[in-house]
C-alpha positions in Angstrom: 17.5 -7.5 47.2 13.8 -6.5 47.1 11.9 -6.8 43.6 8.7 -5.3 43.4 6.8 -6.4 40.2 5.1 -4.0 38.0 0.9 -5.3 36.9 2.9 -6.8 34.1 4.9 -8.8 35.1 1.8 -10.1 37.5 0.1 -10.7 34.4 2.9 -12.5 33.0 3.1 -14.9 35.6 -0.8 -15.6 36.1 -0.4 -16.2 31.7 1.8 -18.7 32.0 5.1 -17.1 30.9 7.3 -19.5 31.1 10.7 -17.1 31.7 9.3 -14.8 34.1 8.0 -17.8 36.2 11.7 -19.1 35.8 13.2 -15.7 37.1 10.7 -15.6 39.8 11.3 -19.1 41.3 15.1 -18.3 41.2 14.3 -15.0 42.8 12.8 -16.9 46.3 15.4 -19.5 45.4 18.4 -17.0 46.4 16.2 -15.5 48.9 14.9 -11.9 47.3 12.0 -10.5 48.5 9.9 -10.0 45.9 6.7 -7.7 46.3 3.7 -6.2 44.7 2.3 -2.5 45.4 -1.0 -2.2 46.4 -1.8 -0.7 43.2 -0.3 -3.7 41.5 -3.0 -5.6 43.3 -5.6 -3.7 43.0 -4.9 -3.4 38.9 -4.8 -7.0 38.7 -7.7 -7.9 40.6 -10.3 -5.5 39.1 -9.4 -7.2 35.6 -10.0 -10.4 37.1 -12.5 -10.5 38.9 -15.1 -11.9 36.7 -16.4 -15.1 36.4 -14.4 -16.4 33.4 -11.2 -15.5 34.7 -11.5 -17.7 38.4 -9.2 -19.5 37.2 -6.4 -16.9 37.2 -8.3 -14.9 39.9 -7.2 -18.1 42.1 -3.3 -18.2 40.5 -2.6 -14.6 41.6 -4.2 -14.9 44.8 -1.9 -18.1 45.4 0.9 -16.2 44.1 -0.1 -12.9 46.2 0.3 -15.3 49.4 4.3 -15.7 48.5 4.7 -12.0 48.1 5.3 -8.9 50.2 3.1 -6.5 49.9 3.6 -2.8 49.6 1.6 -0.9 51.2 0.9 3.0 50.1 1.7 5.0 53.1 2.3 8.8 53.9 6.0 9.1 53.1 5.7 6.9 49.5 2.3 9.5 48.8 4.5 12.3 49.7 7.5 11.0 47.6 4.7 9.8 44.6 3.9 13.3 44.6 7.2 15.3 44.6 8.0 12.7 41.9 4.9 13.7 39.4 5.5 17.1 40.3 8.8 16.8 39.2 8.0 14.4 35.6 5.2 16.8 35.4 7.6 20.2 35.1 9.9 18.5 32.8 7.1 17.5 30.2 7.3 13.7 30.6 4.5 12.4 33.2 3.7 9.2 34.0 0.1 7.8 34.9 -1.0 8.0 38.5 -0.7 4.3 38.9 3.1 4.2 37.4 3.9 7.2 39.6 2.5 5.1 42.9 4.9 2.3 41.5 7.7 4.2 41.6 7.7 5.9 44.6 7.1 2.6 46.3 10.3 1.5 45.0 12.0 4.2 45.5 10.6 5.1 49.0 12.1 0.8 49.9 14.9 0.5 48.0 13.3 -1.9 45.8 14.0 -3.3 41.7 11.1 -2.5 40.1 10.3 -5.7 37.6 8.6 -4.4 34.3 8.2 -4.6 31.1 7.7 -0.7 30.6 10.9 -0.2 31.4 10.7 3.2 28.7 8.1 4.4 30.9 10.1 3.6 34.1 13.2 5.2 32.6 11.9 8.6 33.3 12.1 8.3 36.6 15.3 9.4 38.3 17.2 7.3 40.7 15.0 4.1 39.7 16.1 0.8 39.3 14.7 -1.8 36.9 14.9 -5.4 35.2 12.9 -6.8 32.6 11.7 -10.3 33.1 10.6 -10.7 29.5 12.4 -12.2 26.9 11.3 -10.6 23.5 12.4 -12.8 20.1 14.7 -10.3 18.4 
């Protein structure tokens, strides 16, 4: 199975979380890939790139190197658009970034890891799992 992780879960992991670092290591454990979009990189990285965060700026870049990265080409642009097109004409859009998201899992068959999964949900055909654990 491929998981691509949504910039949350990203953060989660570079935060410490100790569940969604427990679901990720058993992830690679049973052999998943497990991927980020090129947006998700580039959503993390401009909020950490600032001296007080080189810290974390050096955890994601360690965790980037154990991750397959997905790359926005033609086809996922060309689905990403039909897809906002389509939100768009039934009155629920989603941001640029989430639509770029989504149509790179869609466009590889990949779990999309988030925790906006209410946001996700809009999007037909897409498949999700939250990582978070939320006290009830």
């Amino acid at each position: 199975m491929i998981y691509l992780l949504d910039t949350n879960i990203l953060s989660a992991v570079i935060n410490g979380n100790a569940t969604v670092i427990a679901k990720l290591e058993a992830a690679f454990e049973e052999g998943h890939v497990l991927a980020l979009s090129a947006i998700g990189y580039f959503e993390v990285v401009r909020g950490l790139d600032l001296p007080q965060y080189r810290r974390k700026y050096g955890l994601f870049k360690d965790l980037v190197s154990r991750l397959q990265m997905m790359m926005l080409e033609l086809n996922t642009l060309d689905v990403a658009a039909r897809l906002y097109q389509e939100l768009r004409g039934r009155g629920i859009p989603l941001e640029d970034a989430d639509v770029l998201i989504a149509a790179c899992a869609l466009g590889n068959g990949a779990v999309v890891v988030t925790d906006n999964a209410t946001r996700f949900a809009r999007v037909p055909r897409i498949q999700m799992e939250n990582w978070v654990e939320r006290e009830q």
